[in-house]
Each structure stands twice: as structure tokens, then as C-alpha cells.
C-alpha positions as CSV (number, residue, x, y, z in Angstrom):
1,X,0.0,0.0,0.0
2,X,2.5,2.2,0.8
3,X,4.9,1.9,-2.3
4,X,1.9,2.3,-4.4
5,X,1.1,5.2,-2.6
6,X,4.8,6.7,-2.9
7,X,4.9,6.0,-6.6
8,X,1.9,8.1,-7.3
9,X,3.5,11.1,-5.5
10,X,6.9,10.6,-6.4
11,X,8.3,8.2,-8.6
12,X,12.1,7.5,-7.1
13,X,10.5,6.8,-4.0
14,X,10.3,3.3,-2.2
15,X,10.1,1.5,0.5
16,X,12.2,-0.7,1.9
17,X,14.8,-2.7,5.1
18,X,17.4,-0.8,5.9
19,X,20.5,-1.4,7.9
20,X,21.9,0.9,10.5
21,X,25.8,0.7,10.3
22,X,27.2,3.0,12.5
23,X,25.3,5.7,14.8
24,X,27.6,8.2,16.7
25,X,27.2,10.8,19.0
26,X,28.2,14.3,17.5
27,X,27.8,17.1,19.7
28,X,24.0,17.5,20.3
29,X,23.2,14.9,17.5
30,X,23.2,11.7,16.2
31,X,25.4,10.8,13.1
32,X,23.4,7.9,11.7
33,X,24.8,5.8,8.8
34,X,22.6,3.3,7.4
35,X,22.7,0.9,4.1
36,X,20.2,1.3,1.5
37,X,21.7,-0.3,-1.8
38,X,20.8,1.1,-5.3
39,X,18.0,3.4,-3.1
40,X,20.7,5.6,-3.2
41,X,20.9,6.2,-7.0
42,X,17.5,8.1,-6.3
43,X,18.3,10.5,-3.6
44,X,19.4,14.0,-4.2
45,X,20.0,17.4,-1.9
46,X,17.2,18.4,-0.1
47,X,15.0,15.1,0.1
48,X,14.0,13.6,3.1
49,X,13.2,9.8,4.4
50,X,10.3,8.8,6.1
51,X,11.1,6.1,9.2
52,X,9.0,3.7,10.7
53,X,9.8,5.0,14.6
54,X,9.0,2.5,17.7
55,X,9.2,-0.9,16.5
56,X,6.5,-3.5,16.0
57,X,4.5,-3.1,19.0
58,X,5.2,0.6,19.0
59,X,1.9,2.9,19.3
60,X,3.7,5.5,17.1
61,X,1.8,5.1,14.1
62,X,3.3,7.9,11.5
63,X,6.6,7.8,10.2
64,X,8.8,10.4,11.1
65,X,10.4,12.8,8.0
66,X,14.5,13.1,8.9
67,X,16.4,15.0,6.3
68,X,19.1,13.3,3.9
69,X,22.4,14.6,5.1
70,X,24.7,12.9,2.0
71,X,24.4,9.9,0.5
72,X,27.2,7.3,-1.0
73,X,27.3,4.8,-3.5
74,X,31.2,4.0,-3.8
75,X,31.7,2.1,0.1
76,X,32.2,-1.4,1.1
77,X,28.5,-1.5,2.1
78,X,27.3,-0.5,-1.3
79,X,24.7,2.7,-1.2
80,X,24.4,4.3,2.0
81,X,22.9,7.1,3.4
82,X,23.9,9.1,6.5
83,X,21.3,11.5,8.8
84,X,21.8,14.0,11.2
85,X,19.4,13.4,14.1
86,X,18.5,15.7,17.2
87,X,16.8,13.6,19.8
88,X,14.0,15.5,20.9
89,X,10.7,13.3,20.4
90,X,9.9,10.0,21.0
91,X,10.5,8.8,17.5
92,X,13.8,10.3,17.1
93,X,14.8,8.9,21.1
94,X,14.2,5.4,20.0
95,X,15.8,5.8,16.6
96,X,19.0,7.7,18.7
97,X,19.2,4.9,20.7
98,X,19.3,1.7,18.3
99,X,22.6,-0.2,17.9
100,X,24.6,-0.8,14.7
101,X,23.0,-4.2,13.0
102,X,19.5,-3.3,13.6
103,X,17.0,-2.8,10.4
104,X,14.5,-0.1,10.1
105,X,11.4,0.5,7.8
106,X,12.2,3.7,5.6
107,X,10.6,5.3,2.7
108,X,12.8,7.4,0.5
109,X,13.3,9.7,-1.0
110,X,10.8,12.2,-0.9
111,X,9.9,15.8,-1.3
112,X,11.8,18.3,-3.7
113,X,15.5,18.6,-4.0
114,X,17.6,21.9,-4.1
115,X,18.1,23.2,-7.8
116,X,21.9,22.0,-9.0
117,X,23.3,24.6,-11.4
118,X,24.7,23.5,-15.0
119,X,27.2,26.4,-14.6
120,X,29.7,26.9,-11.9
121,X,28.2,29.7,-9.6
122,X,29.0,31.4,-6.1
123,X,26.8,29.8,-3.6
124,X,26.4,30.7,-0.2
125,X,24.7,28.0,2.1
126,X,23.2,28.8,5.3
127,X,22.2,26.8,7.9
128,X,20.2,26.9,11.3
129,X,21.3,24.3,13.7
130,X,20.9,21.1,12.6
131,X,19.1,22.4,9.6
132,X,22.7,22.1,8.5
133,X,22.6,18.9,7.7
134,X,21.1,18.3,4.0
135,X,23.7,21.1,3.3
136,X,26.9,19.0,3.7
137,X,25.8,16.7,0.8
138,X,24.6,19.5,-1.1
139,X,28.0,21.1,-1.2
140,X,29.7,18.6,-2.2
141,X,27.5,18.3,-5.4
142,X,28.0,22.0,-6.0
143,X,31.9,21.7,-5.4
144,X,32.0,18.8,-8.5
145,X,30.3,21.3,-10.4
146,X,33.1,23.5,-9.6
147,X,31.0,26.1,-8.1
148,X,32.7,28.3,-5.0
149,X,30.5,27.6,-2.4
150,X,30.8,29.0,0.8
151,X,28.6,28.5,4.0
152,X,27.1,30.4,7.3
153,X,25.9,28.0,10.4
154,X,24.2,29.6,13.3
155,X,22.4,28.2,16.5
156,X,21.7,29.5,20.0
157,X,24.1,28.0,21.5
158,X,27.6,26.3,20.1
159,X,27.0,22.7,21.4
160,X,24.2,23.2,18.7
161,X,26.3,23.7,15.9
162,X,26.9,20.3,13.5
163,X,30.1,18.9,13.0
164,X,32.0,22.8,12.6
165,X,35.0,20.9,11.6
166,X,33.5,18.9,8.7
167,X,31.5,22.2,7.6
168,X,35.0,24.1,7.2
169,X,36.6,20.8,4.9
170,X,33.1,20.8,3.0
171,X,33.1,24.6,1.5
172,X,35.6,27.4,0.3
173,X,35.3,29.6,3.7
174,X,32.8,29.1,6.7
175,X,31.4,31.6,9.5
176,X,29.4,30.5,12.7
177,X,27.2,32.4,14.6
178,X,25.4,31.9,18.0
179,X,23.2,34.0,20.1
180,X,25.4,33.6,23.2
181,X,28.7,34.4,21.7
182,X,30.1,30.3,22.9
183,X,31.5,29.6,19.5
184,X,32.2,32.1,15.9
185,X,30.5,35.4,15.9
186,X,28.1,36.5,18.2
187,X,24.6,37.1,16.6
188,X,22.5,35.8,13.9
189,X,23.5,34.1,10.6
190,X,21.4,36.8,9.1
191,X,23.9,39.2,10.5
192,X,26.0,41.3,7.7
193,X,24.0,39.0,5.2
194,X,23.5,42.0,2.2
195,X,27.7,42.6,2.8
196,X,28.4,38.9,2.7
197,X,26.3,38.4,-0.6
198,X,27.6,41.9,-2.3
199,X,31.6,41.0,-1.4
200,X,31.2,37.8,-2.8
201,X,29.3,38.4,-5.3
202,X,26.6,35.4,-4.4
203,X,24.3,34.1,-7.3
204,X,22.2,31.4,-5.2
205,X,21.3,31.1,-1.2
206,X,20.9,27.7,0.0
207,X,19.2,27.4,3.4
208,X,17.9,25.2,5.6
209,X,16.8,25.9,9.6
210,X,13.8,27.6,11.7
211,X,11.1,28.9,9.5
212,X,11.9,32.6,10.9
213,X,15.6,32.4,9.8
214,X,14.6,31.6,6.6
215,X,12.0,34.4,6.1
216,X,14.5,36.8,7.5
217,X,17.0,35.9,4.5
218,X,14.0,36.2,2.1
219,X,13.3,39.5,3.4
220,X,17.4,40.5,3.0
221,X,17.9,39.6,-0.7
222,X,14.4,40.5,-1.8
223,X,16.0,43.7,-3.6
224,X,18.5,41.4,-4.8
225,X,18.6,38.9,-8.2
226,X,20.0,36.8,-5.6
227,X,17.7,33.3,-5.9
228,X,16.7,32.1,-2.3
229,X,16.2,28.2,-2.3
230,X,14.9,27.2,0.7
231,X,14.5,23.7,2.3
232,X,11.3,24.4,4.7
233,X,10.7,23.0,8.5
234,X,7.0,22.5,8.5
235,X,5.3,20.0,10.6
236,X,4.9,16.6,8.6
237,X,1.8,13.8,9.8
238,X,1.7,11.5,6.5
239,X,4.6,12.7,5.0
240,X,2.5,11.9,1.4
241,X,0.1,14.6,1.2
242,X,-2.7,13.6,2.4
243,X,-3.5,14.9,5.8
244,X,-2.5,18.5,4.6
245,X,-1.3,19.4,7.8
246,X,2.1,20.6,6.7
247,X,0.4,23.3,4.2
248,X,2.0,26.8,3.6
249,X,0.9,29.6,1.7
250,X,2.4,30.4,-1.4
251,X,2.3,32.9,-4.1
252,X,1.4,31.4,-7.6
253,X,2.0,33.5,-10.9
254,X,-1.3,35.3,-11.0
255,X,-0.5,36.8,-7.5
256,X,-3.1,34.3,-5.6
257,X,-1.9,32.5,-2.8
258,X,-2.2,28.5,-2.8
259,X,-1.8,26.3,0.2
260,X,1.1,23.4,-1.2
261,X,1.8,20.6,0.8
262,X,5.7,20.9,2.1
263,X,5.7,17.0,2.3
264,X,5.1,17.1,-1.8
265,X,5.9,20.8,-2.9
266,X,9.0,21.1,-0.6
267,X,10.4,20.7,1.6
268,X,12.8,22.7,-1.0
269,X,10.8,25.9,-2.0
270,X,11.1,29.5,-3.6
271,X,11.7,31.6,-0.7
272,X,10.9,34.6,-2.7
273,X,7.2,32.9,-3.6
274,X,6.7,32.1,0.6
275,X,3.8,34.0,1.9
276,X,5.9,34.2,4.8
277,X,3.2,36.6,6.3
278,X,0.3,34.2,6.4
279,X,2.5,31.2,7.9
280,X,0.7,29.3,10.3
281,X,-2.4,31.3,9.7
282,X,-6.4,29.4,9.0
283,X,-7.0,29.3,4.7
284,X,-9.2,31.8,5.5
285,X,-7.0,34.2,5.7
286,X,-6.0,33.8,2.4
287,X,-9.1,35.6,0.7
């Protein structure tokens, strides 16, 4: 039911066993490796995968959405995929806390990926805690594309920061922020964003975080020809776009406003098309 389900909405997607091979504690997070075989050839930046969370007699019902990190197709364990996990909920607890060896349910991949350039461009890719995490993979797509890519992390705190050390190997040049001042710069990553993207002359924004970080750098560049692709947080319940409980307003052609599901339209969006102002508000106020 499921697969048939996935192949209507998108057709890389299935379902299948996968095994975790290695699950390290990074900081605040999880580092989660697991094997997924030619699933792999599929996946790009910016999807997600859909886990069954609990085991059998679990009473957790819906599969929980974790974002692709990178994926791999060249190790000893074939394809593999690796996530970035906070454990927060229930369903990410249990997942945290499962040993190498053990199989999982997943569904992948899903939603929109970020846009890959045919040309070699200057990218800037910003992150929000561990929103960071689908932009590893993403750089090094844009980095064999020969693109200079160059990356801006922020979080609260500096234990909330991913991996610092892998983000500096990943990109051309890398500056963190947090509100306390415990690691980088202290501030925002939105902080000095117009100088950043005017001294290096930025085509493209990536990002990927809270959903106010990521209508703050819409609001930035919105003078700009800078393009704004953004990989939404929005509440998921199916993940296949049926409950529509992940809906957010956006601007069609015409100037109306439609409701897309960010399970099926994102999670990679416009930013520039993100009614940013009627987030979280009833359809009604869409009139």
C-alpha cells in the first residue's frame, strides 16, 4: 500500500529494510549511517526519508520525515545514506538509541530537491542548527560542479552547531554564529547577510533551519537577483500529502496565494514565492 502510494506522489520513491551501520554521537546529534543499496541512485539534496519509529508493537503510528544529510554509493556497504538526528521526540529517542545491526522500515526519497546549477556559480549556504545537515551533501554536489561555495551556520548555542569541523573541509570559507557568543561570531547568521552576498558576489542562497531564519534571508535579498532556495521546517503527519497538515501559503503567478503541501511541494521551496506573512495562519486568511 505504501509503495503504491509513494509511486503516485513521487516516482524515485520506495520503501524498503534498511540497515543501520554506524550511529555516533556528534555534539548535540546523532550521526546515523545506514545501508540502502541502489535506493541511493535516487536520492538527491534536499530530500527527506520517512522512518517507521518505535518498533513493532510501537503505538507510534506515522513515520517520522529526517532530512538526507549525503548519500554514498562508492563504500564497502554498497549505497548508503547518513542523517543527522537531534533527539528531541519520541520517535527520534528510539531511533538515537538503536545499535549498529538493527533494520529499520524507511521510505525514500521524498519531497523536492535543491536546484543543481549547469554552470559553476558562487553559492552561499546557510544553515540553522541542525538544519545544516542536508547542506553537507549539497555542497559537495556544488563543489564537482566547480562552483565556489561558501557557508554560514548559526544556532543558540555552540553545542548546537553540526560537525563545525567537517562544515570548514566541505566549502571554500565558513562563518558561525550563536546568540550567546560560545562559539564564531556572536549574533545571527542573518547578521551582515547583504555585505556577505555583495563581497562575494553570491548568485544562489541555500538554506535550511527555523522557519523565521529563513523568512528573515528572504526579506534580505528581496531587492537582490539573488535566488533564495529554501528547504522548509514544516510539521509533517503523512509525510504523502494527504493529511495537509504541513500546508504553507504560497504565491502562484497570477499573485493568488495557494496552500502546497511541504511533504510534496518542498520541503525545498522559492523563498521569494513564501507568503511568509500568512505562515501558520487558518486558509481563510487567504481571501
Amino acid at each position: 500500500m505504501v509503495e503504491e502510494l509513494m509511486s503516485s506522489i513521487n516516482r524515485s520513491a520506495a520503501q524498503q529494510m534498511a540497515t543501520i551501520l554506524s550511529n555516533k554521537r556528534v555534539g548535540s546529534y546523532h550521526q546515523i549511517l545506514i545501508s540502502v543499496g541502489e535506493l541511493v541512485k535516487s536520492c538527491r539534496p534536499g530530500n527527506f526519508v520517512a522512518i517507521s519509529v518505535g518498533g513493532e508493537s510501537s503505538r507510534m503510528v506515522l513515520r517520522r520525515a529526517f532530512a538526507i544529510s549525503r548519500t554514498t554509493d562508492s563504500t564497502q556497504y554498497g549505497g548508503t545514506m547518513e542523517l543527522i538526528v537531534a533527539p528531541h521526540g519520541s520517535g527520534s529517542k528510539w531511533l538515537c538509541s538503536l545499535p549498529e545491526g538493527t533494520d529499520i522500515d524507511i521510505v525514500a526519497p521524498l519531497g523536492t530537491a535543491f536546484g543543481i546549477p549547469t554552470e559553476p556559480i558562487n553559492a552561499l549556504l546557510i544553515g540553522g542548527g541542525y538544519g545544516s545537515a542536508p547542506l553537507f551533501g549539497l555542497a559537495d554536489v556544488l563543489k564537482n560542479r566547480n562552483c565556489k561555495v561558501d557557508m554560514l551556520l548559526g544556532a543558540s548555542v555552540g553545542s548546537k552547531i553540526y560537525a563545525p569541523m567537517e562544515g570548514k573541509r566541505s566549502v571554500n570559507s565558513l562563518k558561525i554564529y550563536t546568540e550567546d557568543g560560545s562559539m564564531g561570531e556572536t549574533g545571527r547568521v542573518t547578521e551582515n547577510l547583504l555585505d556577505i552576498v555583495r563581497d562575494r558576489n553570491i548568485d544562489v542562497i541555500y538554506s535550511c533551519g527555523p522557519m523565521a531564519m529563513l523568512s528573515a534571508i528572504t526579506a534580505l535579498v528581496a531587492e537582490t537577483e539573488v535566488i533564495h532556495q529554501c528547504a522548509v521546517e514544516e510539521s509533517m503527519a503523512c509525510r504523502v500529502g494527504i493529511c495537509m497538515t504541513c500546508v504553507l501559503p504560497v504565491r502562484n503567478e497570477d499573485g493568488s496565494t495557494s496552500m502546497l503541501r511541504s511533504c510534496i511541494d518542498g520541503p525545498v521551496m522559492d523563498g521569494a514565492n513564501v507568503r511568509w506573512d500568512l505562515v501558520g495562519k487558518v486558509p481563510e486568511a487567504l481571501a
